[in-house]
C-alpha positions in Angstrom: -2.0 15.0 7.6 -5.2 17.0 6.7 -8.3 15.1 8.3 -11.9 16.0 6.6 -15.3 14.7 7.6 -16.4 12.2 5.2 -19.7 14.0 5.0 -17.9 17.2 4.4 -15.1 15.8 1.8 -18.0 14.8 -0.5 -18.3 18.4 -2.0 -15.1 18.8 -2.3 -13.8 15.0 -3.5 -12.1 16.6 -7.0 -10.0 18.9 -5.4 -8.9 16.3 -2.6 -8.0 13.4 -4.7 -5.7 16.3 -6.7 -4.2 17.5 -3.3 -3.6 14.2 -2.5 -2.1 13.1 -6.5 -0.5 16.3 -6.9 0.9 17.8 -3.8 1.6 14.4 -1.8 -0.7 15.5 0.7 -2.3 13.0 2.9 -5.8 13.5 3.5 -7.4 11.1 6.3 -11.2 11.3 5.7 -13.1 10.8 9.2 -15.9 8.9 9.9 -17.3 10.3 13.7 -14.3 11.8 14.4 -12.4 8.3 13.6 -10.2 8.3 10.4 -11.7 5.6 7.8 -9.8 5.9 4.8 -6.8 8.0 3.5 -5.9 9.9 0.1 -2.8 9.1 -0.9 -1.1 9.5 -3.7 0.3 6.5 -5.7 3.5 7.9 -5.9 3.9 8.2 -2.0 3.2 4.5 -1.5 5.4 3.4 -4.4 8.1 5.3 -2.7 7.2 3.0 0.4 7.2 -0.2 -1.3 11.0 0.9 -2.6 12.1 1.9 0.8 10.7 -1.5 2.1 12.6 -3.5 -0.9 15.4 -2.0 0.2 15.6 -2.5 3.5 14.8 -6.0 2.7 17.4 -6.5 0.4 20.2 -5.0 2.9 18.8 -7.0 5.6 18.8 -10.2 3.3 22.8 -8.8 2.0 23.9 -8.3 6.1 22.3 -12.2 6.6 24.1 -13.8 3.9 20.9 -14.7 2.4 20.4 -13.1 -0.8 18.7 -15.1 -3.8 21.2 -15.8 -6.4 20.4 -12.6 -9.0 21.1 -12.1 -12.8 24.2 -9.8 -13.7 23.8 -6.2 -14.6 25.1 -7.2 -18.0 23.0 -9.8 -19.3 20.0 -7.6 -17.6 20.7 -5.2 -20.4 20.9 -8.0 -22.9 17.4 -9.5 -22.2 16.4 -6.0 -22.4 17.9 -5.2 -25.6 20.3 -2.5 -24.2 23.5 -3.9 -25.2 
């Protein structure tokens, strides 16, 4: 993780948010030495929330406590795909 003063990272905000968007870099922006805020990409936390679904849904599966779902099949049927 790249870390930039937050006084520094002002002159250089457009090409930070595009490391960040672009090249899944994290960029911690620090506030007296401390990091206050991070770039991040929306992909890489969308990849987290998927991870973290999934690890919920095995936990839920190795439990016995899955929700009742709706079939594969009539998935594509409400969506017009079969």
């Amino acid at each position: 993780m790249t870390e930039i003063a937050i006084s520094a990272a002002r002159s250089q905000l457009g090409d930070l948010v595009r490391r960040a968007a672009h090249g899944r870099e994290t960029i911690a922006l620090t506030d007296h030495g401390h990091v206050a805020a991070l770039l991040i990409s929306p992909q890489v936390i969308e990849d987290f929330e998927d991870a973290l679904a999934l690890a919920e849904y095995e936990l839920n599966k190795e439990r016995g406590t899955l929700a009742p779902g709706i079939p594969h099949e009539e998935v594509g049927r409400m969506l017009g795909l079969r």
